[in-house]
N, C-alpha and C positions, 0 to 999 in steps of 0.2 A: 265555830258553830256548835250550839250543844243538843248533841244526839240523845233520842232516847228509843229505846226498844219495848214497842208497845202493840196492842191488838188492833187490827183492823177488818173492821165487821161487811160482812159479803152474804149472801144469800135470801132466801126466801124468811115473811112470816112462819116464826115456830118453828124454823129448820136454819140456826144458825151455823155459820161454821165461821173462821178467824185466820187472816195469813198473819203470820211474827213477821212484822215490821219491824224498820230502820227507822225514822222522820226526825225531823227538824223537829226543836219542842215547842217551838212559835208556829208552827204549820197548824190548820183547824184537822183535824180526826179525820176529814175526809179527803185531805188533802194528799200531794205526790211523796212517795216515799223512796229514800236512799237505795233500799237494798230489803228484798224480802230473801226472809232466812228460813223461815219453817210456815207450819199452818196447824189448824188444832179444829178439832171436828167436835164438840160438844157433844152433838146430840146423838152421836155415831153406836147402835147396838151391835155389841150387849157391852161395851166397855168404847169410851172415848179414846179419836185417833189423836197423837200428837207427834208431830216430826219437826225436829230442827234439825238444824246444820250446827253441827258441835261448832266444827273450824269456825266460820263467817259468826256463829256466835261470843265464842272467844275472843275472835281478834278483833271485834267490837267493840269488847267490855275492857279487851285491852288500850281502844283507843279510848274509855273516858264516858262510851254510852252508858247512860242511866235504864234501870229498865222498871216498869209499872208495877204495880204491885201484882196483878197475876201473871206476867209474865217471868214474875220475881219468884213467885210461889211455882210455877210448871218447871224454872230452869231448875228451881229445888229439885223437884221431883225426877228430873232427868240425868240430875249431878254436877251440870254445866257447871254450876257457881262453886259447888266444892273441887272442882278441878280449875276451875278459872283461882279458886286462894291457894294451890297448890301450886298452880304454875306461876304465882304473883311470889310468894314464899319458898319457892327453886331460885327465882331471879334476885330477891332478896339476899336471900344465903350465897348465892354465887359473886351478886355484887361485894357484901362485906368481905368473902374472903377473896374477892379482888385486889381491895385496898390494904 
């Protein structure tokens, strides 16, 4: 099955807010989702909320999930993706000097 990690939109007119989903990438947007891992409040003053789940993000992206492109751009900004090539680049290094 191929996962992707992507936004899924909840709330009122003019007052968005978004849970970080799991889904199946054939499922329609409004469809049942694997696993929700964070949520992101847009319109939240005086600066936007965002919370993930580092771990359940990680071990995500370790299983293979793909993730959209803002949710590609927010893991930037949280670091998940520079420690997910860091922990990808420990297992790397650890595998070669296995062999």
């Amino acid at each position: 099955m191929a996962t992707v990690i992507r936004l899924k939109r909840g709330g009122r007119t003019h007052t968005p807010y978004y849970r970080v989903v799991v889904m199946d990438s054939r499922t329609r947007s409004r469809g049942r989702e694997i696993d929700t891992i964070g949520y992101y409040q847009p319109c939240e003053r005086p600066v936007p909320v965002v919370e993930v789940n580092v771990e359940k993000a990680l071990d995500w992206l370790g299983k293979g999930a793909q993730t959209s492109d803002t949710v590609r751009d927010i893991f930037t900004k949280k670091g998940i993706l520079a420690a997910y090539k860091n922990k990808a680049a420990g297992q790397a290094a650890e595998g070669g000097a296995a062999e």
